[in-house]
PQR file with spaces between the fields and no chain letter, atoms N, CA, C, O and H, PARSE charges and radii, in Angstrom:
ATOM       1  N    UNK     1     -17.608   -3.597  -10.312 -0.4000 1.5000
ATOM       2  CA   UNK     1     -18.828   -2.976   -9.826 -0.0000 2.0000
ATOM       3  C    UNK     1     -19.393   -2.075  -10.923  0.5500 1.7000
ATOM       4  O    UNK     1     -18.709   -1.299  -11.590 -0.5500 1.4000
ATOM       5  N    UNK     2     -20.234   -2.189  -10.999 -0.4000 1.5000
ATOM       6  CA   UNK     2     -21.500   -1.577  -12.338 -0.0000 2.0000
ATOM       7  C    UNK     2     -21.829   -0.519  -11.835  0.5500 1.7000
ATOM       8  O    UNK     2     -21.992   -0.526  -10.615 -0.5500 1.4000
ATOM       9  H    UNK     2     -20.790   -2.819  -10.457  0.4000 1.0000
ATOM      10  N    UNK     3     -22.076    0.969  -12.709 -0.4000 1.5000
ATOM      11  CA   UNK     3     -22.713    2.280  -11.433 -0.0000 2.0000
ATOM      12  C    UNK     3     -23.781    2.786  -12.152  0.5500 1.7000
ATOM      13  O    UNK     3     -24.727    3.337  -11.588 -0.5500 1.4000
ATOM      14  H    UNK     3     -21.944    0.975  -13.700  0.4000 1.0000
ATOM      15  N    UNK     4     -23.679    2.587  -13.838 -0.4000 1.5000
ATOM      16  CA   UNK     4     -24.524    2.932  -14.482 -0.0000 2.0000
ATOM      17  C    UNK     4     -24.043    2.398  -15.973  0.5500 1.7000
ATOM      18  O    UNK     4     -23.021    1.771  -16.251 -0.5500 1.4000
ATOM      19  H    UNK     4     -22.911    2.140  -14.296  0.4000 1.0000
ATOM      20  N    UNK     5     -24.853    2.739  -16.632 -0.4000 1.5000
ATOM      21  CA   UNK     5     -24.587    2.272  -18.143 -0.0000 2.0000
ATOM      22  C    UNK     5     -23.475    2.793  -19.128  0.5500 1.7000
ATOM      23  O    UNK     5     -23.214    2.457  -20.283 -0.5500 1.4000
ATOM      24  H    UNK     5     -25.683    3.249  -16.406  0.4000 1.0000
ATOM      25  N    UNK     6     -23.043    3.498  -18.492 -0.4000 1.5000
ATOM      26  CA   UNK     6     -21.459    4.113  -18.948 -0.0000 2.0000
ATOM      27  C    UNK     6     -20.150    4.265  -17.908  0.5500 1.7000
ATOM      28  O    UNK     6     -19.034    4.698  -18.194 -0.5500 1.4000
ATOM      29  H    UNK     6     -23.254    3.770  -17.553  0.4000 1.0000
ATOM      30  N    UNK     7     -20.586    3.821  -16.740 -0.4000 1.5000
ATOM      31  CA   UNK     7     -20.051    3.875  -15.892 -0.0000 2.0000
ATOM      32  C    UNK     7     -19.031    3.012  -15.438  0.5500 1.7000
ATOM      33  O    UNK     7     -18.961    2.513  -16.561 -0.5500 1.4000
ATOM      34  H    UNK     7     -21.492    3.468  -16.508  0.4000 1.0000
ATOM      35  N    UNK     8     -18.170    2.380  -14.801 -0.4000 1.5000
ATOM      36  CA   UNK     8     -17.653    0.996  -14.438 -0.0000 2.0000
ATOM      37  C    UNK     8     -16.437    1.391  -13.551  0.5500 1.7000
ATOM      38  O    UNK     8     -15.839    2.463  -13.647 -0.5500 1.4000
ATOM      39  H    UNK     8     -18.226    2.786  -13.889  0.4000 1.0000
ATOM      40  N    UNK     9     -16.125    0.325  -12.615 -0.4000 1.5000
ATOM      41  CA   UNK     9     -14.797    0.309  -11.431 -0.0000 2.0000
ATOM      42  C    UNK     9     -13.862   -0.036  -11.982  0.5500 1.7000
ATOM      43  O    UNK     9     -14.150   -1.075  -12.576 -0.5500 1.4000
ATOM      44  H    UNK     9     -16.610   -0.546  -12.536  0.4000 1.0000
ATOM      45  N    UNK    10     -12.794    0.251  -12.157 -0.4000 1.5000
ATOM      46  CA   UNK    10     -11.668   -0.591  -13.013 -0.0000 2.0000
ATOM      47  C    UNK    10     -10.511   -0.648  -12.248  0.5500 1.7000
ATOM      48  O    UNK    10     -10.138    0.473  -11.901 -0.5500 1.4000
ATOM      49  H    UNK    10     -12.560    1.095  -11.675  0.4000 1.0000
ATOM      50  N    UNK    11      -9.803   -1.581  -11.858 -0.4000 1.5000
ATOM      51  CA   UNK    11      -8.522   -1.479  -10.884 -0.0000 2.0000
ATOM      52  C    UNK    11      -7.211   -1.551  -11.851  0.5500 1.7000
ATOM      53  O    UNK    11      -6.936   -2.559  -12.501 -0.5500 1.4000
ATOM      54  H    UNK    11     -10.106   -2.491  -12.141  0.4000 1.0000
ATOM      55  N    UNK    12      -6.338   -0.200  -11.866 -0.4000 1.5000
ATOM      56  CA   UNK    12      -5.255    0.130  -12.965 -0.0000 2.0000
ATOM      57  C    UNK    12      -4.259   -0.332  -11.382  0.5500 1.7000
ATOM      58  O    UNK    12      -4.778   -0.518  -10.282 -0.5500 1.4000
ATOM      59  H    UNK    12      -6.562    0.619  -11.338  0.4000 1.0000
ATOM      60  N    UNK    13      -2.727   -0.432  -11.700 -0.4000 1.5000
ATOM      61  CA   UNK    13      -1.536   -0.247  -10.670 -0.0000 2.0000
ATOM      62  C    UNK    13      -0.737    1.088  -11.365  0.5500 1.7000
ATOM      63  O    UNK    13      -0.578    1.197  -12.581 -0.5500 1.4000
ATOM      64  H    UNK    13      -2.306   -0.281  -12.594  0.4000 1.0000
ATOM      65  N    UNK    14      -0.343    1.917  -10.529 -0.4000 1.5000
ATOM      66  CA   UNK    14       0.333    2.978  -10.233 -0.0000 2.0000
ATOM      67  C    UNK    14       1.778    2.870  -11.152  0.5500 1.7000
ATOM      68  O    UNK    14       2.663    2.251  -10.563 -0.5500 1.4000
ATOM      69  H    UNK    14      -0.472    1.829   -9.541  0.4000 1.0000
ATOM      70  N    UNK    15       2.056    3.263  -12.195 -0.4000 1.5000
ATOM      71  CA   UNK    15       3.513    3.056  -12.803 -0.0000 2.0000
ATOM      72  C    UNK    15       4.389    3.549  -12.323  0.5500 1.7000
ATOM      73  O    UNK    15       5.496    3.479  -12.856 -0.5500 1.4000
ATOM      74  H    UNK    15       1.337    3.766  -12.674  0.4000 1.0000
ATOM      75  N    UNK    16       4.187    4.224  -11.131 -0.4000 1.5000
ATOM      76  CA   UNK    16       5.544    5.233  -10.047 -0.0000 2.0000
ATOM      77  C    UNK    16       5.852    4.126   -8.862  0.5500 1.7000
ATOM      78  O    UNK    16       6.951    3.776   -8.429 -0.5500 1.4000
ATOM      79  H    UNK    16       3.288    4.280  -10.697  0.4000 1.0000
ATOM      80  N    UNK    17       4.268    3.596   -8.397 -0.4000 1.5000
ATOM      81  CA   UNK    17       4.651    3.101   -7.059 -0.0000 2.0000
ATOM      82  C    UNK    17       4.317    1.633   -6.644  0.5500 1.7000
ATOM      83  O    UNK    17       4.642    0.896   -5.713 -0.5500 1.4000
ATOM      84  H    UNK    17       3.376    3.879   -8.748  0.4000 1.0000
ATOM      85  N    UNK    18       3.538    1.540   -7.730 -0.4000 1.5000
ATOM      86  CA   UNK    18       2.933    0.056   -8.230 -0.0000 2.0000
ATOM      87  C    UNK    18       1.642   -0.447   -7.122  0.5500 1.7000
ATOM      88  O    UNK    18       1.572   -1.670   -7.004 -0.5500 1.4000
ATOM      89  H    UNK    18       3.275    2.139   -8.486  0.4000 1.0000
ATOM      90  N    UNK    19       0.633    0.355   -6.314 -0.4000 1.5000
ATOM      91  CA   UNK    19       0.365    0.288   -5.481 -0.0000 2.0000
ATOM      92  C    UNK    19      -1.382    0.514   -6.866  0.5500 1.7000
ATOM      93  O    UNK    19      -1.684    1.349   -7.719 -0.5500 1.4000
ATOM      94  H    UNK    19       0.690    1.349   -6.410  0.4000 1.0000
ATOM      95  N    UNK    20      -2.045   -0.793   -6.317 -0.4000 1.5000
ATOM      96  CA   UNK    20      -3.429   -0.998   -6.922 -0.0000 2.0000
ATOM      97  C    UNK    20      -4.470    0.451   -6.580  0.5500 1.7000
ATOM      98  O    UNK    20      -4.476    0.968   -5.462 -0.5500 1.4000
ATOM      99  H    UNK    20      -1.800   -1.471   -5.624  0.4000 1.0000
ATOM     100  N    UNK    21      -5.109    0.846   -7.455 -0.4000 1.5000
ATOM     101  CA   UNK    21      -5.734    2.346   -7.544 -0.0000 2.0000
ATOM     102  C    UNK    21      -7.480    1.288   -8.315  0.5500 1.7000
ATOM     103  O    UNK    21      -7.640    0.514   -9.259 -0.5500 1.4000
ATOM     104  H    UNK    21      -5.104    0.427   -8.363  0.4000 1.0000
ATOM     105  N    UNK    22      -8.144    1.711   -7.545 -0.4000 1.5000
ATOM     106  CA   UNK    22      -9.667    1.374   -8.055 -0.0000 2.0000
ATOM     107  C    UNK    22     -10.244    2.754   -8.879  0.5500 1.7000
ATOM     108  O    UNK    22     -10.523    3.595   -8.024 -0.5500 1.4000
ATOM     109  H    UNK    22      -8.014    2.340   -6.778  0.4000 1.0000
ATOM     110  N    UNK    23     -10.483    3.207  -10.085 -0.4000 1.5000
ATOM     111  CA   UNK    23     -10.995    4.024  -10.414 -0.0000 2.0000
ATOM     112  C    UNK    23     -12.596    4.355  -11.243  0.5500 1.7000
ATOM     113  O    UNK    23     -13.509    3.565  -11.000 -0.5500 1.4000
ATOM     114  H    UNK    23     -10.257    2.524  -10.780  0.4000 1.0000
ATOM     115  N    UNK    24     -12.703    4.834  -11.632 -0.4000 1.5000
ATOM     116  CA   UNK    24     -13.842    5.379  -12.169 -0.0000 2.0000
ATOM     117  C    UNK    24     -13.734    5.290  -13.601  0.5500 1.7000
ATOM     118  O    UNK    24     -12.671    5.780  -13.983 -0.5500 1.4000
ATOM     119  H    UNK    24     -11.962    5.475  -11.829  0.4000 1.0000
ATOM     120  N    UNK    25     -14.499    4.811  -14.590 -0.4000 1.5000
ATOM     121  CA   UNK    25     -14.148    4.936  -15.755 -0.0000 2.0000
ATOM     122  C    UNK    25     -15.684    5.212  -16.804  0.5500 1.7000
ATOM     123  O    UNK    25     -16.684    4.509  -16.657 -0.5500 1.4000
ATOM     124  H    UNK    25     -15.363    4.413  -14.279  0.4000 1.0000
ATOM     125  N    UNK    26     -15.602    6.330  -17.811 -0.4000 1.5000
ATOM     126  CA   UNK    26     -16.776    6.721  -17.960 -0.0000 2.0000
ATOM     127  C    UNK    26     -16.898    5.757  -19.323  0.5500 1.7000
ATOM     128  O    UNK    26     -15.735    5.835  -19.720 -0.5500 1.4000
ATOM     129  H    UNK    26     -14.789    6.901  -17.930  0.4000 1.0000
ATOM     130  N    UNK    27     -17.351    5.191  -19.956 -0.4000 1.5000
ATOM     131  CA   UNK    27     -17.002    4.346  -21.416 -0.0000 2.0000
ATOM     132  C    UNK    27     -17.677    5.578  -22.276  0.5500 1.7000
ATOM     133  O    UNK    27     -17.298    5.538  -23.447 -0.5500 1.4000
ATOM     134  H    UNK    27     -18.295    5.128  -19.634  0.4000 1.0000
ATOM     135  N    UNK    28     -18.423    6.472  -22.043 -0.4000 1.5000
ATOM     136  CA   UNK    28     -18.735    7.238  -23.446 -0.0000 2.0000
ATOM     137  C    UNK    28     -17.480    8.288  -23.678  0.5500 1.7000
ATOM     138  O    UNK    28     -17.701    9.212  -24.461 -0.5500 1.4000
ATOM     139  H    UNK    28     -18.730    6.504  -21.092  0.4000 1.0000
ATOM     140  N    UNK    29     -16.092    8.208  -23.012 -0.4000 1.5000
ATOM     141  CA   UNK    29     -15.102    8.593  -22.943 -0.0000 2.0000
ATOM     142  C    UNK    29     -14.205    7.817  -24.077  0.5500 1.7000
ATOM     143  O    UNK    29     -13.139    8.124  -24.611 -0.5500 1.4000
ATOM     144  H    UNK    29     -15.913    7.458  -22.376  0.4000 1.0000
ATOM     145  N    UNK    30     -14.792    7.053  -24.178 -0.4000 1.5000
ATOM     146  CA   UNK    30     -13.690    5.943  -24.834 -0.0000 2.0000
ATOM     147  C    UNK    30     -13.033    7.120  -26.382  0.5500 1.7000
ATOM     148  O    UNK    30     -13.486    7.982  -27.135 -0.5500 1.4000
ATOM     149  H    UNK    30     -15.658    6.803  -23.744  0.4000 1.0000
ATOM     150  N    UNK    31     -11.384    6.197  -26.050 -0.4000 1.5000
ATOM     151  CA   UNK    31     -10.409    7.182  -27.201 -0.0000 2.0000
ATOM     152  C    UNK    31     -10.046    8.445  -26.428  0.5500 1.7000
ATOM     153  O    UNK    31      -9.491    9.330  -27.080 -0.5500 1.4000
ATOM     154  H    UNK    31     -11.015    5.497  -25.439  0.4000 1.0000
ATOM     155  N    UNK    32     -10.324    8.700  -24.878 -0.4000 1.5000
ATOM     156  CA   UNK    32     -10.196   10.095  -24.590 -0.0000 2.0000
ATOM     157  C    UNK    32      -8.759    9.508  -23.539  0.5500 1.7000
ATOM     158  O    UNK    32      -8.564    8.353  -23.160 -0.5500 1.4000
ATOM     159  H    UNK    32     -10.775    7.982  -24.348  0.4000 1.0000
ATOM     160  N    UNK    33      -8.093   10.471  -23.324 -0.4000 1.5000
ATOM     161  CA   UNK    33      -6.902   10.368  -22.141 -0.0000 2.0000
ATOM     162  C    UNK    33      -7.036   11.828  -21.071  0.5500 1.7000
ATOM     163  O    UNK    33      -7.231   13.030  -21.255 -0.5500 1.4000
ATOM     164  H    UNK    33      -8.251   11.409  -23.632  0.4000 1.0000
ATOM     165  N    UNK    34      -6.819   10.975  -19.950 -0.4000 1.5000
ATOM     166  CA   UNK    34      -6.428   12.165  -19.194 -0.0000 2.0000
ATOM     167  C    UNK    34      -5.888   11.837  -18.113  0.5500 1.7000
ATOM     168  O    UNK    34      -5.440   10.699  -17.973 -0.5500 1.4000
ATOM     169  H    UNK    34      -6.661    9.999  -19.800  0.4000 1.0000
ATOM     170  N    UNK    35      -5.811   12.905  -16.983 -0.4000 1.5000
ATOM     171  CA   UNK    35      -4.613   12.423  -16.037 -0.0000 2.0000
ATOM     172  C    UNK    35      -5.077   12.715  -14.558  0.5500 1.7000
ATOM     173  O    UNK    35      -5.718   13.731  -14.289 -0.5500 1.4000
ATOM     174  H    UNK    35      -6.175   13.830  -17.097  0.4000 1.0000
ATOM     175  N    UNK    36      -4.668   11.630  -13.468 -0.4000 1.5000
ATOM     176  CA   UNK    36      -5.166   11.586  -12.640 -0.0000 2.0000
ATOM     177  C    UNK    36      -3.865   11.197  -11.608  0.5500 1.7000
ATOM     178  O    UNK    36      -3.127   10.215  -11.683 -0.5500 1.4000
ATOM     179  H    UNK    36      -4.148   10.805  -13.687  0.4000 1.0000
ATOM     180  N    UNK    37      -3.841   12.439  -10.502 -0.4000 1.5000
ATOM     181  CA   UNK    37      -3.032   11.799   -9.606 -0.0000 2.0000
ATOM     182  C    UNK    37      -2.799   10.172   -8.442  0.5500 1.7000
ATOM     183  O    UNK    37      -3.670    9.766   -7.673 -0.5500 1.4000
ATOM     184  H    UNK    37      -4.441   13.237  -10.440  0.4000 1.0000
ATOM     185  N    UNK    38      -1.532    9.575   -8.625 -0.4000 1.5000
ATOM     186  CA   UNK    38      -1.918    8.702   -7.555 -0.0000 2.0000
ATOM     187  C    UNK    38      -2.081    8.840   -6.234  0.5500 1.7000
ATOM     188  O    UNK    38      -1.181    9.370   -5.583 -0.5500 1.4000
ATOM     189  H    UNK    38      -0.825    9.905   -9.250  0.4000 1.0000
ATOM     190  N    UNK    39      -3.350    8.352   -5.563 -0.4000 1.5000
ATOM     191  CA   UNK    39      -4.045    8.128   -4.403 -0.0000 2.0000
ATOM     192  C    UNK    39      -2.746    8.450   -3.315  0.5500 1.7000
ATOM     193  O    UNK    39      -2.869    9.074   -2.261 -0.5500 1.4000
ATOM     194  H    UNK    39      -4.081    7.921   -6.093  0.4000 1.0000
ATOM     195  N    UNK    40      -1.534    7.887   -3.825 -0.4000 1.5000
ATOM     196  CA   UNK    40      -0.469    7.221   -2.625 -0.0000 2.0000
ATOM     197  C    UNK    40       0.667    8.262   -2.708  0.5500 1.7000
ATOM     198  O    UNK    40       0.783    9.087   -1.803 -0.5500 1.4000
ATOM     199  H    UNK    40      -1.434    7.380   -4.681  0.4000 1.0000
ATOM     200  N    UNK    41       1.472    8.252   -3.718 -0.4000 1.5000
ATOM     201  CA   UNK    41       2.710    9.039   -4.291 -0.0000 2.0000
ATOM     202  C    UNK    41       2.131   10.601   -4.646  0.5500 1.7000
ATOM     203  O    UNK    41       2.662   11.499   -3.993 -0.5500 1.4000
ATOM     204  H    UNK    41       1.377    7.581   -4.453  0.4000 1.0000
ATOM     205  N    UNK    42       1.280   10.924   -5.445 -0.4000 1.5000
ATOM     206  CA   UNK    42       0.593   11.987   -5.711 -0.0000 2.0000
ATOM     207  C    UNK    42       1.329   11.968   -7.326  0.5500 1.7000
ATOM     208  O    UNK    42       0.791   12.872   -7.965 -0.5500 1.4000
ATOM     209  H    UNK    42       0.849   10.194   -5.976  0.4000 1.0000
ATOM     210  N    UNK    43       2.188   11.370   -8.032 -0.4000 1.5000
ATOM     211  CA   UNK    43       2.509   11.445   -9.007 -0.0000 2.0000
ATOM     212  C    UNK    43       1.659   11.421  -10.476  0.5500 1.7000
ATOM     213  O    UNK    43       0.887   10.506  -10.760 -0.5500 1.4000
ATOM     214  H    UNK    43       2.626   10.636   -7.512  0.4000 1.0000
ATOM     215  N    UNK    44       1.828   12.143  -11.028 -0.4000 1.5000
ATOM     216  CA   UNK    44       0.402   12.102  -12.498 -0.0000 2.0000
ATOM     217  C    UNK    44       0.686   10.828  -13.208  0.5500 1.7000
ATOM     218  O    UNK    44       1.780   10.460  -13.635 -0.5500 1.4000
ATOM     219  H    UNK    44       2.455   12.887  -10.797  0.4000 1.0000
ATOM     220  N    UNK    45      -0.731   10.056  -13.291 -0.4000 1.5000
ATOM     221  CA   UNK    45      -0.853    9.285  -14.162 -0.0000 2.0000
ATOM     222  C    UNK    45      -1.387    9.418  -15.274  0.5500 1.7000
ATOM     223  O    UNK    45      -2.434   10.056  -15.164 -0.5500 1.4000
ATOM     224  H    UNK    45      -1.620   10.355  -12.944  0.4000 1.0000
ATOM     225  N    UNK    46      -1.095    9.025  -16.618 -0.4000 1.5000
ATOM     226  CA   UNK    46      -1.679    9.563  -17.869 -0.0000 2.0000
ATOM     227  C    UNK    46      -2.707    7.696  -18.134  0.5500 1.7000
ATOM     228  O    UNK    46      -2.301    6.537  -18.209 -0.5500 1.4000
ATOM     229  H    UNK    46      -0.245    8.507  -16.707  0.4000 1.0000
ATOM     230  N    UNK    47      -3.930    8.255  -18.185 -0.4000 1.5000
ATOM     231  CA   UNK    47      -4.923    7.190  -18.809 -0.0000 2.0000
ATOM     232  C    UNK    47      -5.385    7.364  -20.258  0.5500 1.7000
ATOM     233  O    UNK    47      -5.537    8.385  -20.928 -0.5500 1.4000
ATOM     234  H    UNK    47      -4.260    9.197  -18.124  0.4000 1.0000
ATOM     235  N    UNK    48      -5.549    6.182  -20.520 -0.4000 1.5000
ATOM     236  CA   UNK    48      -6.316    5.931  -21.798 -0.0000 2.0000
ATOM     237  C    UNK    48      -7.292    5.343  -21.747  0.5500 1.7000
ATOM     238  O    UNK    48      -7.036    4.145  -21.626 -0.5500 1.4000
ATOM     239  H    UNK    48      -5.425    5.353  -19.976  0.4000 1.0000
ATOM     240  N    UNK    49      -8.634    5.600  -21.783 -0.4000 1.5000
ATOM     241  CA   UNK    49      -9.748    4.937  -22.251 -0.0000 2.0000
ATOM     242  C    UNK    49      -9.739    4.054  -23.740  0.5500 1.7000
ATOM     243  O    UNK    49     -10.050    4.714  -24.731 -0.5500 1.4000
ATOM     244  H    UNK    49      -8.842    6.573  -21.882  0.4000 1.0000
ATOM     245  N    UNK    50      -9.490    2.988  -23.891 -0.4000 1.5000
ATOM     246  CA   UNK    50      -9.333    2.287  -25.225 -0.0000 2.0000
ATOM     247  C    UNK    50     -11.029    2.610  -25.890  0.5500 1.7000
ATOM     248  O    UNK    50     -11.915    3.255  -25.329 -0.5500 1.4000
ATOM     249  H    UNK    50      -9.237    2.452  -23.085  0.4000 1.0000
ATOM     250  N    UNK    51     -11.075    2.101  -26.891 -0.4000 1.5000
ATOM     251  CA   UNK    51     -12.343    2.310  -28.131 -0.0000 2.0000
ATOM     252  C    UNK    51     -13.478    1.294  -27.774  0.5500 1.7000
ATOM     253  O    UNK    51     -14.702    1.316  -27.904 -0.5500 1.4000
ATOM     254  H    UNK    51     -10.356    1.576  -27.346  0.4000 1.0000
ATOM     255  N    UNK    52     -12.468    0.286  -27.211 -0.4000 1.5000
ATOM     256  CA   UNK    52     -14.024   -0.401  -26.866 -0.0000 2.0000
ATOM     257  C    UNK    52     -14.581   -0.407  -25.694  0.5500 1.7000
ATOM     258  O    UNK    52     -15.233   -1.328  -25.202 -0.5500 1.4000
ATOM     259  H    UNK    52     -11.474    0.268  -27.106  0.4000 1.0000
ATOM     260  N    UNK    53     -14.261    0.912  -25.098 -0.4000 1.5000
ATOM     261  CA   UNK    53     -15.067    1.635  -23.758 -0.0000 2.0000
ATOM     262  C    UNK    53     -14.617    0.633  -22.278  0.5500 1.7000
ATOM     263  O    UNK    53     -15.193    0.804  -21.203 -0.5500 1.4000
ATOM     264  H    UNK    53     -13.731    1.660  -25.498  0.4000 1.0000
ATOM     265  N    UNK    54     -13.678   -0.239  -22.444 -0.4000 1.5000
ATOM     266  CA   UNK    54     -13.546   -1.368  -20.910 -0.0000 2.0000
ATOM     267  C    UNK    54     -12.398   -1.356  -20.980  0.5500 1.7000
ATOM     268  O    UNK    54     -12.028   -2.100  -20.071 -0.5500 1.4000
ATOM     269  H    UNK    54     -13.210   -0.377  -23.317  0.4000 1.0000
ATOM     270  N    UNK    55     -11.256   -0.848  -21.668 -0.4000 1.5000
ATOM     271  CA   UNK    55      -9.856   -1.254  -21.312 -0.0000 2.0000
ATOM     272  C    UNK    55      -8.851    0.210  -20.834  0.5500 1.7000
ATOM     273  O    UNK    55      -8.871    1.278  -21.445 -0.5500 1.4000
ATOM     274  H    UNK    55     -11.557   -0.243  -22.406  0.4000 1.0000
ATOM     275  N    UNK    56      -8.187   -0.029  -19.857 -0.4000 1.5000
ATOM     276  CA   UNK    56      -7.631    1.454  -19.658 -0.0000 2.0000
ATOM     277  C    UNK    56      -6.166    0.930  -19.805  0.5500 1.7000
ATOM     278  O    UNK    56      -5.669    0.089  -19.055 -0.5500 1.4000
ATOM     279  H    UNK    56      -8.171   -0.897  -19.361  0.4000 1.0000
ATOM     280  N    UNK    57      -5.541    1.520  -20.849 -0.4000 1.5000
ATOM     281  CA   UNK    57      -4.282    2.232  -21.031 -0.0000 2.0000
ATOM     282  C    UNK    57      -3.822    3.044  -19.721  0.5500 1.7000
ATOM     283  O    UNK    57      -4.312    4.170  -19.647 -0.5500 1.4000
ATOM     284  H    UNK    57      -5.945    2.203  -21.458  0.4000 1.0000
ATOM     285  N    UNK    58      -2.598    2.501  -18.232 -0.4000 1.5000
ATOM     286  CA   UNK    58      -2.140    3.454  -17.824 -0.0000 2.0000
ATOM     287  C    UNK    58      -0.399    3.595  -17.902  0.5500 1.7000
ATOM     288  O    UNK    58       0.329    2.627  -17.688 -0.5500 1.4000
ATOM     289  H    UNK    58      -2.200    1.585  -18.293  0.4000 1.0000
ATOM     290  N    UNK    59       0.197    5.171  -18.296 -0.4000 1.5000
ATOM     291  CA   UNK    59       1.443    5.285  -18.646 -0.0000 2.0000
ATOM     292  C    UNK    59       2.077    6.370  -17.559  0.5500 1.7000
ATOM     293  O    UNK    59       1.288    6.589  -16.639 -0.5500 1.4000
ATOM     294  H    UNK    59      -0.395    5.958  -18.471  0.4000 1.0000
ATOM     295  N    UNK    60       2.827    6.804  -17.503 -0.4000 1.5000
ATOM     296  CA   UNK    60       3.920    7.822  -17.010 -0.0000 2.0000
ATOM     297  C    UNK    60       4.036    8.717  -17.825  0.5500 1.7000
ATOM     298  O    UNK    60       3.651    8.345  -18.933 -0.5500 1.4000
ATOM     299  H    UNK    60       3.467    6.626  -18.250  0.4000 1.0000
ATOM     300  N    UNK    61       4.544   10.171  -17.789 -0.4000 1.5000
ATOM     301  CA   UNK    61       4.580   11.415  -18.466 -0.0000 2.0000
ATOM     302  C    UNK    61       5.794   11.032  -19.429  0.5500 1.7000
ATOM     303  O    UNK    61       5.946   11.692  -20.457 -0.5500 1.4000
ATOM     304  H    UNK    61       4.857   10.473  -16.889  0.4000 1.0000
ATOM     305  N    UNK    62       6.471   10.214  -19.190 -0.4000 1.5000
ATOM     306  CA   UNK    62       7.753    9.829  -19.553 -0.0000 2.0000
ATOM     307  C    UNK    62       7.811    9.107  -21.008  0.5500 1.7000
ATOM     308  O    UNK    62       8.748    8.978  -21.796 -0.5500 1.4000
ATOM     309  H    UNK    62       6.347    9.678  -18.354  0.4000 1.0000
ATOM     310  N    UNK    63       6.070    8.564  -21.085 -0.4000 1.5000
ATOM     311  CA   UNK    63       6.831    7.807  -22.183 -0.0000 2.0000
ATOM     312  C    UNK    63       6.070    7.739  -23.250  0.5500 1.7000
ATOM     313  O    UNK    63       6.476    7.172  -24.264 -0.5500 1.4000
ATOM     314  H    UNK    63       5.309    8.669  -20.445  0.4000 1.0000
């Protein structure tokens, strides 16, 4: 789903609980990380916005 010209839906899975998360992703972010709890577990997820503004990197604090 399209929201605006930097905007986009992106469906990551949860690395704690493995449970599909639809999120928000800004592309003039791209190269930026940050962290967002899961919807389900409440556990922090660490994201990556990749460089070419459409791919998300998601990891655990762990690794």
């Amino acid at each position: 789903m399209q929201f605006g010209a930097e905007v986009f839906e992106a469906r990551v899975q949860c690395p704690y609980c493995g449970v599909i998360l639809n999120i928000l992703v800004d592309t003039s972010d791209s190269g930026e990380e940050y962290i967002e709890d899961c919807q389900v577990c409440c556990c922090p997820i660490i994201m990556t916005i990749a460089s070419d503004g459409h791919t998300v990197d998601v990891r655990t604090e762990n690794e």
